[in-house]
N, CA, C and O atoms as a Maestro MAE file, in Angstrom:
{
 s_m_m2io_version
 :::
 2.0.0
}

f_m_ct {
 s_m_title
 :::
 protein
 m_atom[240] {
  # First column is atom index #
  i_m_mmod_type
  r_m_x_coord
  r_m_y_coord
  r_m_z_coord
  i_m_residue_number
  s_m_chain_name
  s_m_pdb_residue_name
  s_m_pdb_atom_name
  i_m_atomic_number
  :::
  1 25 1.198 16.079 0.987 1 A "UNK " " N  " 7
  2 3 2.291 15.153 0.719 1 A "UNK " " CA " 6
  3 2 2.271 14.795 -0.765 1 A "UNK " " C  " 6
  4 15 1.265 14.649 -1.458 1 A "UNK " " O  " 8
  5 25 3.385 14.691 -1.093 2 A "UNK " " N  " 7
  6 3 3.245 14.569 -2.541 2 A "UNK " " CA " 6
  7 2 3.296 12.530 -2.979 2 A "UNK " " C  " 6
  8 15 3.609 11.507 -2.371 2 A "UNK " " O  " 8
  9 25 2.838 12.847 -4.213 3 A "UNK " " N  " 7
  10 3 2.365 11.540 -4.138 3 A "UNK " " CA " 6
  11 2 3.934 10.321 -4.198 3 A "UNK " " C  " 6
  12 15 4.084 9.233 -3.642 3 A "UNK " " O  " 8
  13 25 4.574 10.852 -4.818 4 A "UNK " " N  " 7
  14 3 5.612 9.659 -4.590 4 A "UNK " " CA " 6
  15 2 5.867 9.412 -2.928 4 A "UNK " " C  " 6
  16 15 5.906 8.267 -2.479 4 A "UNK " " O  " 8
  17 25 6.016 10.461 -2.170 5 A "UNK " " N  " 7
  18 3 6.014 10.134 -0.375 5 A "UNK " " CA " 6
  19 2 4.827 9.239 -0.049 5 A "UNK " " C  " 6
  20 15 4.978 8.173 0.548 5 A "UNK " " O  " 8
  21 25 3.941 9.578 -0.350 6 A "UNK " " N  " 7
  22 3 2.698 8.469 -0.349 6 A "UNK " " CA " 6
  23 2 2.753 7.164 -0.628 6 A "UNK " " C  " 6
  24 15 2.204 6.198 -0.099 6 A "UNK " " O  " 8
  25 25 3.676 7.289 -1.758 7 A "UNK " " N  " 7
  26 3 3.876 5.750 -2.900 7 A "UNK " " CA " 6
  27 2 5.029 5.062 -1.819 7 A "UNK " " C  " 6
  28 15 4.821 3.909 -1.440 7 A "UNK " " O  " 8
  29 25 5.797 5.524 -1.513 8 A "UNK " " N  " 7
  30 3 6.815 4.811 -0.728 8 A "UNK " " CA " 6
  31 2 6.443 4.525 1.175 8 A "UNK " " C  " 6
  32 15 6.767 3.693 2.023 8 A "UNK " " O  " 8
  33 25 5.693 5.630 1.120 9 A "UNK " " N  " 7
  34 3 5.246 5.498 2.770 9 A "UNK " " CA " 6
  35 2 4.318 4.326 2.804 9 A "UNK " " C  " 6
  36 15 4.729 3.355 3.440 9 A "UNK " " O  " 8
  37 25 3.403 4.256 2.363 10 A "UNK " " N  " 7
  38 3 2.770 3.022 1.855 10 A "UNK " " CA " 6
  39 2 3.143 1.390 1.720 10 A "UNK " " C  " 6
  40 15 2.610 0.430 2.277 10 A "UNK " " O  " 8
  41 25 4.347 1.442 0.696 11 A "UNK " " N  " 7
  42 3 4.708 0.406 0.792 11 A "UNK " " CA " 6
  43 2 5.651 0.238 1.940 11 A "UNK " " C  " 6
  44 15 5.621 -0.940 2.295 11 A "UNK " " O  " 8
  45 25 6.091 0.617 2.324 12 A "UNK " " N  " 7
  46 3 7.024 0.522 3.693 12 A "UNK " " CA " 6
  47 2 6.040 0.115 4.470 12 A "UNK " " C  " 6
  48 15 6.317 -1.013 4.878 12 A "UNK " " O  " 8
  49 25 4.895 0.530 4.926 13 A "UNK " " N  " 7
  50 3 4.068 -0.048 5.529 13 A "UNK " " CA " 6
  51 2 3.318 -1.235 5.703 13 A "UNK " " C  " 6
  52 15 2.744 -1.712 6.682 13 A "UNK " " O  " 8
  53 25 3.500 -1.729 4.116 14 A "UNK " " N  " 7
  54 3 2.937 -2.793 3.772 14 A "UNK " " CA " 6
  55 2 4.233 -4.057 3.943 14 A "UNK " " C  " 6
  56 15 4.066 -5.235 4.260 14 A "UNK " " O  " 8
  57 25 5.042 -3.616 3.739 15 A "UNK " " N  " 7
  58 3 6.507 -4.310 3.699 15 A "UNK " " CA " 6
  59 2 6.713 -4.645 5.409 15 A "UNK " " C  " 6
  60 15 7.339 -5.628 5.808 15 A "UNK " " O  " 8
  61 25 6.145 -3.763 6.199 16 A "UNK " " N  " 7
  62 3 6.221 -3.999 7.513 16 A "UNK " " CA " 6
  63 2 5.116 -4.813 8.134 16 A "UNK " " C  " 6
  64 15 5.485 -5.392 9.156 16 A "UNK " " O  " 8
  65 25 3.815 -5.021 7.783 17 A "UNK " " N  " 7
  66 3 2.596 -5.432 7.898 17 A "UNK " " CA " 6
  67 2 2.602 -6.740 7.318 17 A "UNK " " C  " 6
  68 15 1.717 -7.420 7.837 17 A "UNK " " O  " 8
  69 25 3.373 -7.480 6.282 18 A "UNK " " N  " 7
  70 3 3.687 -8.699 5.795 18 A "UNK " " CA " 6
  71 2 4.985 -9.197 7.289 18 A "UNK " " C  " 6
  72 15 4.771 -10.088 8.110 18 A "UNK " " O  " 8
  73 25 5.648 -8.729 7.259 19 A "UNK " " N  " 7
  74 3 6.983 -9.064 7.881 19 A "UNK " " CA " 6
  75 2 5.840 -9.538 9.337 19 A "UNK " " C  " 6
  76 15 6.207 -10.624 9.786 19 A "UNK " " O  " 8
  77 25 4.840 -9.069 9.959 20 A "UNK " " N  " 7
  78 3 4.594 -9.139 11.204 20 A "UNK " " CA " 6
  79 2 3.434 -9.998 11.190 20 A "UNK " " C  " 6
  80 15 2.696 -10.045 12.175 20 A "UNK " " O  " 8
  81 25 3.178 -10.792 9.984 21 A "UNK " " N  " 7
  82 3 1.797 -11.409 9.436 21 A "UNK " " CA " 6
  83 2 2.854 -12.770 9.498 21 A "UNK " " C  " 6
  84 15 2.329 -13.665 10.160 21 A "UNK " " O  " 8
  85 25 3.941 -13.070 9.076 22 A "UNK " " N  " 7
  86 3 4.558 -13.885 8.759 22 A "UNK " " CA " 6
  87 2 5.490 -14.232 10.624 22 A "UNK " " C  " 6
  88 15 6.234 -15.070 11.132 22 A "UNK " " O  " 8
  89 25 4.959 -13.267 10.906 23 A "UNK " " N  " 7
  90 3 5.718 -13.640 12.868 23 A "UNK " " CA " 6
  91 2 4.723 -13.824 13.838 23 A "UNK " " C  " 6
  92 15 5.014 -14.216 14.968 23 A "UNK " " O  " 8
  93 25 3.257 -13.507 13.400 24 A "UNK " " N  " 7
  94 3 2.213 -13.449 14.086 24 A "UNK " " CA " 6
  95 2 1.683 -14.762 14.276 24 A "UNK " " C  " 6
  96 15 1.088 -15.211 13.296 24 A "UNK " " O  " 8
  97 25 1.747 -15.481 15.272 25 A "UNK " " N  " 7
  98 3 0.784 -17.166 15.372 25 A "UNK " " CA " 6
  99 2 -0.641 -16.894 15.903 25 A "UNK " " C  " 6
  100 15 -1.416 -17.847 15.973 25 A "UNK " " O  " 8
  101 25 -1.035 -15.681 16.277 26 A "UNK " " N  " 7
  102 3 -2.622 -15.124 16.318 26 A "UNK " " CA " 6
  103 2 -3.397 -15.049 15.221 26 A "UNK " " C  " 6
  104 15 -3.096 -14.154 14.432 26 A "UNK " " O  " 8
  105 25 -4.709 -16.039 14.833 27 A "UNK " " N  " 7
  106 3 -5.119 -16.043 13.873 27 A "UNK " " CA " 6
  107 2 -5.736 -15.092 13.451 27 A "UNK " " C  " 6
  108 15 -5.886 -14.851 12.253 27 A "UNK " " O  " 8
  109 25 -6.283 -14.266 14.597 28 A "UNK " " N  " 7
  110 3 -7.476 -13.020 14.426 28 A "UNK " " CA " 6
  111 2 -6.758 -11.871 13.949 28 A "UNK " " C  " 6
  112 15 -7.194 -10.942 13.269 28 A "UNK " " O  " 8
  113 25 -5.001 -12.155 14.627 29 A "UNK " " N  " 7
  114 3 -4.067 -10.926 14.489 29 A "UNK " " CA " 6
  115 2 -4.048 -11.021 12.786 29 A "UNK " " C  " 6
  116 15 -4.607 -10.372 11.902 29 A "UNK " " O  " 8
  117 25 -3.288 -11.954 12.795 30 A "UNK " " N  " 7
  118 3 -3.105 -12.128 11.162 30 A "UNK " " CA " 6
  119 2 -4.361 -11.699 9.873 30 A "UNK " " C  " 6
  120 15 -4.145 -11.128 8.804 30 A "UNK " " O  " 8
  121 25 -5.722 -12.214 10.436 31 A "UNK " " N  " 7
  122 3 -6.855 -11.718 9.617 31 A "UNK " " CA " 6
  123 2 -6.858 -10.306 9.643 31 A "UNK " " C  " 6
  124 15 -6.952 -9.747 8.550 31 A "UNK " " O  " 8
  125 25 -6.754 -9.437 10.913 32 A "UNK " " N  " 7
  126 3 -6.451 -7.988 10.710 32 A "UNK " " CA " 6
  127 2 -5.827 -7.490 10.021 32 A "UNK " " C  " 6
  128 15 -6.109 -6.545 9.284 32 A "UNK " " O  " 8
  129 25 -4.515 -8.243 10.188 33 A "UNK " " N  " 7
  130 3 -3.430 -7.293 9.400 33 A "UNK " " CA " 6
  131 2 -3.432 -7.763 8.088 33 A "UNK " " C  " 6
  132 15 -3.106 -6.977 7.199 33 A "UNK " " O  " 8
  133 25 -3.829 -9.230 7.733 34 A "UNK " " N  " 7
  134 3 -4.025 -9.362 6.022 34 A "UNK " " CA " 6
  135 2 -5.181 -8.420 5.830 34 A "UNK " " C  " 6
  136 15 -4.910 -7.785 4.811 34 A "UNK " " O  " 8
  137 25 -5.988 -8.139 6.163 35 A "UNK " " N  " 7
  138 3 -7.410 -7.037 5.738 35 A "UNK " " CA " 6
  139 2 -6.207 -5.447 5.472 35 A "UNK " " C  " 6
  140 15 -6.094 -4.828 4.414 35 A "UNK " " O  " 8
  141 25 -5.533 -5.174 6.677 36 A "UNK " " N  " 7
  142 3 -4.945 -3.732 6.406 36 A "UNK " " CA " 6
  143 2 -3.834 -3.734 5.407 36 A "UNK " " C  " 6
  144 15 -3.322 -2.716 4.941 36 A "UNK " " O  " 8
  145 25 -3.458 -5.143 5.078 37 A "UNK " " N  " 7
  146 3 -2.440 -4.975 3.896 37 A "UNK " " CA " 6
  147 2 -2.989 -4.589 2.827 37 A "UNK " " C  " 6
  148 15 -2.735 -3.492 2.330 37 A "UNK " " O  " 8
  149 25 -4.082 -5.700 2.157 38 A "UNK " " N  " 7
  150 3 -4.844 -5.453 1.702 38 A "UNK " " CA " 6
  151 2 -5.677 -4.273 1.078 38 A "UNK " " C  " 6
  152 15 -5.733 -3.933 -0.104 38 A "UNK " " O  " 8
  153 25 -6.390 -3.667 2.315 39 A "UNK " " N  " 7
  154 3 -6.544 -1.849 2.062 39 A "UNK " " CA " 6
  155 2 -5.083 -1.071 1.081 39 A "UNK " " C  " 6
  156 15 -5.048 -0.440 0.025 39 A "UNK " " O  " 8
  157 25 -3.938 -1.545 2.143 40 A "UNK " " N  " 7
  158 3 -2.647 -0.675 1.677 40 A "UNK " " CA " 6
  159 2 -2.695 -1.223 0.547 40 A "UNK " " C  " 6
  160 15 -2.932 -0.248 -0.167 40 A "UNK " " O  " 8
  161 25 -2.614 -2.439 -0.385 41 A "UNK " " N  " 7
  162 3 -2.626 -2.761 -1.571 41 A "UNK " " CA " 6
  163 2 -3.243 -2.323 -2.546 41 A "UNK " " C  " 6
  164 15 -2.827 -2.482 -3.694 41 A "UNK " " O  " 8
  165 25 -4.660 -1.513 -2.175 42 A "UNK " " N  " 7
  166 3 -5.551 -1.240 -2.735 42 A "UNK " " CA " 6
  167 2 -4.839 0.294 -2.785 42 A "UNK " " C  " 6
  168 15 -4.238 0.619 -3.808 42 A "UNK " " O  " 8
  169 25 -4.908 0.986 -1.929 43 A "UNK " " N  " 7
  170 3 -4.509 2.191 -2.159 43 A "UNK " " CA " 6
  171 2 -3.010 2.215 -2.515 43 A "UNK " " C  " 6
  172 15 -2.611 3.355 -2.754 43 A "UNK " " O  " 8
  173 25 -2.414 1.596 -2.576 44 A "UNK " " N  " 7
  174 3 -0.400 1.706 -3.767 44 A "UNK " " CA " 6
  175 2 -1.518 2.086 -5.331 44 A "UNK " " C  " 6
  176 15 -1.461 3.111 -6.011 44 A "UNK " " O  " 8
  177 25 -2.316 1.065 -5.506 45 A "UNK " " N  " 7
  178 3 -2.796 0.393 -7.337 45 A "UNK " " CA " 6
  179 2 -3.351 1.830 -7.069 45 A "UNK " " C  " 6
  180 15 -2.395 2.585 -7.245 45 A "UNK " " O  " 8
  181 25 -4.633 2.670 -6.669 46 A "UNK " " N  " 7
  182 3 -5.075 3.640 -6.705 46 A "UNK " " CA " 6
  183 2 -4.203 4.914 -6.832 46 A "UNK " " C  " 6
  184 15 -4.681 5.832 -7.498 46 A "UNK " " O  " 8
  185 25 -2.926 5.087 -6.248 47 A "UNK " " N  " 7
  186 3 -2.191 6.107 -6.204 47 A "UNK " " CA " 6
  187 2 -1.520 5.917 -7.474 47 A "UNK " " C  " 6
  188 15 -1.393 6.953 -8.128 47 A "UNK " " O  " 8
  189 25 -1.110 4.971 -7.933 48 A "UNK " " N  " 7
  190 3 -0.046 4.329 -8.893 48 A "UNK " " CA " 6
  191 2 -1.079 4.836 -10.544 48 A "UNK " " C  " 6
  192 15 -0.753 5.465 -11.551 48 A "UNK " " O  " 8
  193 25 -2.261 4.232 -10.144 49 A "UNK " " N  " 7
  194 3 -3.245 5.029 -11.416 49 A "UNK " " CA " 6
  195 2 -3.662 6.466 -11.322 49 A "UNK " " C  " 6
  196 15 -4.107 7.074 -12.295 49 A "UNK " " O  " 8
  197 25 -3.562 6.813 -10.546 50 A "UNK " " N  " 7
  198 3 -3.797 8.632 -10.536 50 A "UNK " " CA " 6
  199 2 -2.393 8.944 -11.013 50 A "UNK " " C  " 6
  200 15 -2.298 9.553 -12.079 50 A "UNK " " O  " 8
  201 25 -0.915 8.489 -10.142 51 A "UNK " " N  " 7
  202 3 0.365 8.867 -11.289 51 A "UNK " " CA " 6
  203 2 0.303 8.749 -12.380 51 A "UNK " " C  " 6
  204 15 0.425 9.747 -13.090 51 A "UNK " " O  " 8
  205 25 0.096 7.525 -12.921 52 A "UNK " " N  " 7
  206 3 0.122 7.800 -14.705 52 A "UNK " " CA " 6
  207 2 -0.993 8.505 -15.024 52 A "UNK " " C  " 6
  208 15 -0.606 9.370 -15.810 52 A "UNK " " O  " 8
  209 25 -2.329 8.634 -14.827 53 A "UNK " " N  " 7
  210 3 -3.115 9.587 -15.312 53 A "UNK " " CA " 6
  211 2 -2.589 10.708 -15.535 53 A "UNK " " C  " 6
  212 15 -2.497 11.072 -16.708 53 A "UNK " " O  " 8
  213 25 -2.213 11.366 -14.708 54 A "UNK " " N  " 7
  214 3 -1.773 12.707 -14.172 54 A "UNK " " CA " 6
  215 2 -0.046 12.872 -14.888 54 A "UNK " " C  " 6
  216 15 0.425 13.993 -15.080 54 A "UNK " " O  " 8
  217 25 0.539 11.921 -15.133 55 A "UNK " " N  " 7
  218 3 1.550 11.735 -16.363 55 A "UNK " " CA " 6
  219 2 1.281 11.734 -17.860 55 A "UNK " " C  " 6
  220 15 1.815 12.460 -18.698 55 A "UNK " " O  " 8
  221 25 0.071 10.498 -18.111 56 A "UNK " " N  " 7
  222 3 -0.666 11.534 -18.974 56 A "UNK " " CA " 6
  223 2 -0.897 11.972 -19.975 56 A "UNK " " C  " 6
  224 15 -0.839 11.724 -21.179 56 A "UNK " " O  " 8
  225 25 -1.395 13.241 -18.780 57 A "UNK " " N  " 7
  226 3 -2.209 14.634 -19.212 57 A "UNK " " CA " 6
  227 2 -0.933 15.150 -19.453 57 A "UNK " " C  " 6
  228 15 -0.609 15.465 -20.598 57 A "UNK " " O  " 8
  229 25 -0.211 15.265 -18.553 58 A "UNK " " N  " 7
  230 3 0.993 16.253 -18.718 58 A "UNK " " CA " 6
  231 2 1.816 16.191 -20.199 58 A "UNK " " C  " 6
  232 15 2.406 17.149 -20.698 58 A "UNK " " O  " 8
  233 25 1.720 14.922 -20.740 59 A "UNK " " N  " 7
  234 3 2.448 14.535 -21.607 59 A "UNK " " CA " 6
  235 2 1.182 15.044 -22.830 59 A "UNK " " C  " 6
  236 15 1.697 15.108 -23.946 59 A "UNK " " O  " 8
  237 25 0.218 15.274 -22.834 60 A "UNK " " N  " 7
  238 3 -0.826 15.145 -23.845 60 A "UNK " " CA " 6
  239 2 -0.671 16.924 -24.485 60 A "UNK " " C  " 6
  240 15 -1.394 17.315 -25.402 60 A "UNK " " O  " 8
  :::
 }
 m_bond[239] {
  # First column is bond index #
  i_m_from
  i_m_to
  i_m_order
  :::
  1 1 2 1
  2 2 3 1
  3 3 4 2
  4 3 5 1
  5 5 6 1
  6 6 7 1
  7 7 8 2
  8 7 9 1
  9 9 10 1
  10 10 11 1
  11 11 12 2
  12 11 13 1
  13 13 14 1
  14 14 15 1
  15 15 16 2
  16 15 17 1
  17 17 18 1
  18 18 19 1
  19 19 20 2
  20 19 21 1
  21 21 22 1
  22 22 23 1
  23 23 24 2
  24 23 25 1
  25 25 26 1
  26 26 27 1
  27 27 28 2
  28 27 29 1
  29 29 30 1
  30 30 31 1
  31 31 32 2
  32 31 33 1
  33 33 34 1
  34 34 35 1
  35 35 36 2
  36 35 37 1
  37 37 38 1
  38 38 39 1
  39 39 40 2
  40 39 41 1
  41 41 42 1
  42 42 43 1
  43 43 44 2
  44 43 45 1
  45 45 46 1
  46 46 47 1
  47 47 48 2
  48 47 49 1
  49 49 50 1
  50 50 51 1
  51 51 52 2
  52 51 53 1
  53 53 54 1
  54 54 55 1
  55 55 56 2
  56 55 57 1
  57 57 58 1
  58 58 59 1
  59 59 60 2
  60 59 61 1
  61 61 62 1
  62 62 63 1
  63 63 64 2
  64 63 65 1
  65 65 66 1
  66 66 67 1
  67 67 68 2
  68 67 69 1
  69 69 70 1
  70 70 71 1
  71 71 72 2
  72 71 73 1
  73 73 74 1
  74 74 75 1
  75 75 76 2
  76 75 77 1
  77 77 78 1
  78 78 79 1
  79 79 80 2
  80 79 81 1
  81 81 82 1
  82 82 83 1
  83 83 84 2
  84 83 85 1
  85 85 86 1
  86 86 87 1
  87 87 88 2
  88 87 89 1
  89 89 90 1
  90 90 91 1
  91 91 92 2
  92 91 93 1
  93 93 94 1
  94 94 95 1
  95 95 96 2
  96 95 97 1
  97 97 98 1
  98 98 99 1
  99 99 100 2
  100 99 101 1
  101 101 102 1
  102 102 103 1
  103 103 104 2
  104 103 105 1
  105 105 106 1
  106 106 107 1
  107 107 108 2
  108 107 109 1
  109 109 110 1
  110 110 111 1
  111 111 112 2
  112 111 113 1
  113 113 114 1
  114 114 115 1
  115 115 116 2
  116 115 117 1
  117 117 118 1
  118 118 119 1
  119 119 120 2
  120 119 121 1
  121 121 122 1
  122 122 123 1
  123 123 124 2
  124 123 125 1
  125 125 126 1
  126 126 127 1
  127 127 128 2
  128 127 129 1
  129 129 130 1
  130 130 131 1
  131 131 132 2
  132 131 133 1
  133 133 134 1
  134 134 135 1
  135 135 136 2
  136 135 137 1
  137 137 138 1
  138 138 139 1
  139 139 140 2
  140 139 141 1
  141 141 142 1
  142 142 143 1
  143 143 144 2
  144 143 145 1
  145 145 146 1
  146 146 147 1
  147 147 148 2
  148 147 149 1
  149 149 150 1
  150 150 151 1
  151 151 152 2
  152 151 153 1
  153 153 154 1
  154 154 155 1
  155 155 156 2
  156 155 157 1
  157 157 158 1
  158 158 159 1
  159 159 160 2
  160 159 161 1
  161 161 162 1
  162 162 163 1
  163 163 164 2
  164 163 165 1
  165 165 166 1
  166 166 167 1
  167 167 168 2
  168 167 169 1
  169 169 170 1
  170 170 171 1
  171 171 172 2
  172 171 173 1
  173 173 174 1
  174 174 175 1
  175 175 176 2
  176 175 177 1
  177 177 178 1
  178 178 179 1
  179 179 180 2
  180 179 181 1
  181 181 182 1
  182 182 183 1
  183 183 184 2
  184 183 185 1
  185 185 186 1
  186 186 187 1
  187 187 188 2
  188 187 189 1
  189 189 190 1
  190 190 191 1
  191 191 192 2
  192 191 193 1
  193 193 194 1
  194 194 195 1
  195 195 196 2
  196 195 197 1
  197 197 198 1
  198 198 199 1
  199 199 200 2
  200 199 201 1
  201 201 202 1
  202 202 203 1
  203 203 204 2
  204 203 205 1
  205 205 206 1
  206 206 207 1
  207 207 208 2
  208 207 209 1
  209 209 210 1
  210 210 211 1
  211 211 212 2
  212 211 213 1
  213 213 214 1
  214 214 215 1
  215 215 216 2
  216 215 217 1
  217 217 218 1
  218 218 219 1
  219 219 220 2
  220 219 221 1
  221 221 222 1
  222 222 223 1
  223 223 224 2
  224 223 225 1
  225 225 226 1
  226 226 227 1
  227 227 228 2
  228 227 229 1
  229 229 230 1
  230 230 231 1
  231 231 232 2
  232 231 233 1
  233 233 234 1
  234 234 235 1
  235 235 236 2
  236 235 237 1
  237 237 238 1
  238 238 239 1
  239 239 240 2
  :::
 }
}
């Protein structure tokens, strides 16, 4: 998969994982899914720095 499908699949996910954090009155639910946003947050910033790396080089 190329990385912009990644970059957008991602946040869609995360965009969906807030939306159900904000409807959820389960506290344990909510600690889950803030932990998996979280992860997803971590990996957007990780993908987002390998794009410009990899922009770049190309440019160098």
């Amino acid at each position: 998969m190329d990385c912009r499908g990644e970059l957008q699949r991602l946040q869609h996910q995360l965009e969906l994982a807030n939306r159900a954090i904000s409807l959820i009155g389960d506290e344990a639910t909510v600690e889950r899914l803030e932990h998996f946003a979280n992860e997803i947050k971590r990996k957007l910033e990780e993908l987002r720095a390998a794009g410009l790396r990899d922009e770049t080089q190309r440019r160098s």
